[in-house]
C-alpha positions as CSV (number, residue, x, y, z in Angstrom):
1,X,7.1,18.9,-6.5
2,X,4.9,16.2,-5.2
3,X,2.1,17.2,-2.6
4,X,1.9,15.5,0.7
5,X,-0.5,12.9,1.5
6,X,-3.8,15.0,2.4
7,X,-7.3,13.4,3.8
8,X,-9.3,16.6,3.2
9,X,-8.1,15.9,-0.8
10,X,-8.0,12.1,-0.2
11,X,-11.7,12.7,0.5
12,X,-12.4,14.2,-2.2
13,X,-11.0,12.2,-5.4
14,X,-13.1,10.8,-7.4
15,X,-10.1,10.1,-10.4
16,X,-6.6,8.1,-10.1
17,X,-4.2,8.0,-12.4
18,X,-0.8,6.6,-12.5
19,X,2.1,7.7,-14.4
20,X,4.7,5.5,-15.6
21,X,8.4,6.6,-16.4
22,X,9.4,5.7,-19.6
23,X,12.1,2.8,-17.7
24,X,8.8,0.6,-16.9
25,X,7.7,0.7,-20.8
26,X,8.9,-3.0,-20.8
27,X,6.4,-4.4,-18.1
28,X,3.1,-6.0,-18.9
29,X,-0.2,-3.9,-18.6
30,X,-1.0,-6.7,-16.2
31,X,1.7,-6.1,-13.9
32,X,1.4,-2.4,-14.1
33,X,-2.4,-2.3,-13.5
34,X,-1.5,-4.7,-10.0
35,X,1.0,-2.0,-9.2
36,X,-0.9,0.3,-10.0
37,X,-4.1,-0.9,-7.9
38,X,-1.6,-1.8,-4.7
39,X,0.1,2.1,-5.0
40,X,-3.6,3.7,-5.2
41,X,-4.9,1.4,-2.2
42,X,-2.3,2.6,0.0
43,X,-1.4,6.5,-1.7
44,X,0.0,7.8,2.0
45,X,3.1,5.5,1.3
46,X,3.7,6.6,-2.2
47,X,6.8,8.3,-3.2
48,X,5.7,11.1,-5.7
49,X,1.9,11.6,-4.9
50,X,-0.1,14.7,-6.4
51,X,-3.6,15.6,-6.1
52,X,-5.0,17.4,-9.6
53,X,-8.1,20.0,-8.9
54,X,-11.0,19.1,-11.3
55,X,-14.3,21.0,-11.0
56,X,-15.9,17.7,-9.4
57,X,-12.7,17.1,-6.8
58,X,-9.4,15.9,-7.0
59,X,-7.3,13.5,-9.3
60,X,-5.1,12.0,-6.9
61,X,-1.9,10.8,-9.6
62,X,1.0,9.1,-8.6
63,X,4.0,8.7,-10.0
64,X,5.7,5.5,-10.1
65,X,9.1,5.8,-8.5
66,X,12.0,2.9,-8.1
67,X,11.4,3.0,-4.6
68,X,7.5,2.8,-5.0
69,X,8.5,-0.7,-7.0
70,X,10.8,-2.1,-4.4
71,X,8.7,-1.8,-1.5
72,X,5.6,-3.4,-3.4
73,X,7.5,-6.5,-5.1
């Protein structure tokens, strides 16, 4: 289950990463990276947002969701 958006955890990310269902395997790395960069930028709005502990912070990781692709094309 995805986490909600938190700014004590926002504050403390210092990785992103974005994972891609297997239906966006078709779209250029170009296209996915601008996604990628506009989901990160604004990671309150995303759909499926999670924050991975790490021993230096968090990983905030996002999943990319239908919804997530509609509202940002």
């Amino acid at each position: 289950m995805a986490n909600a958006f938190d700014p004590y955890r926002e504050a403390l990310v210092v990785e992103t990463q974005t994972v891609w269902p297997d239906a966006y395997d078709d779209w250029e790395e170009s296209d996915r990276e601008r996604l990628s960069e506009k989901l990160h930028a604004a990671p309150q709005q995303a759909a499926d947002l999670d924050y991975v502990r790490m021993h230096t912070g968090f990983c905030r990781q996002i999943t990319v969701t239908a919804a997530d692709v509609e509202r940002l094309n």
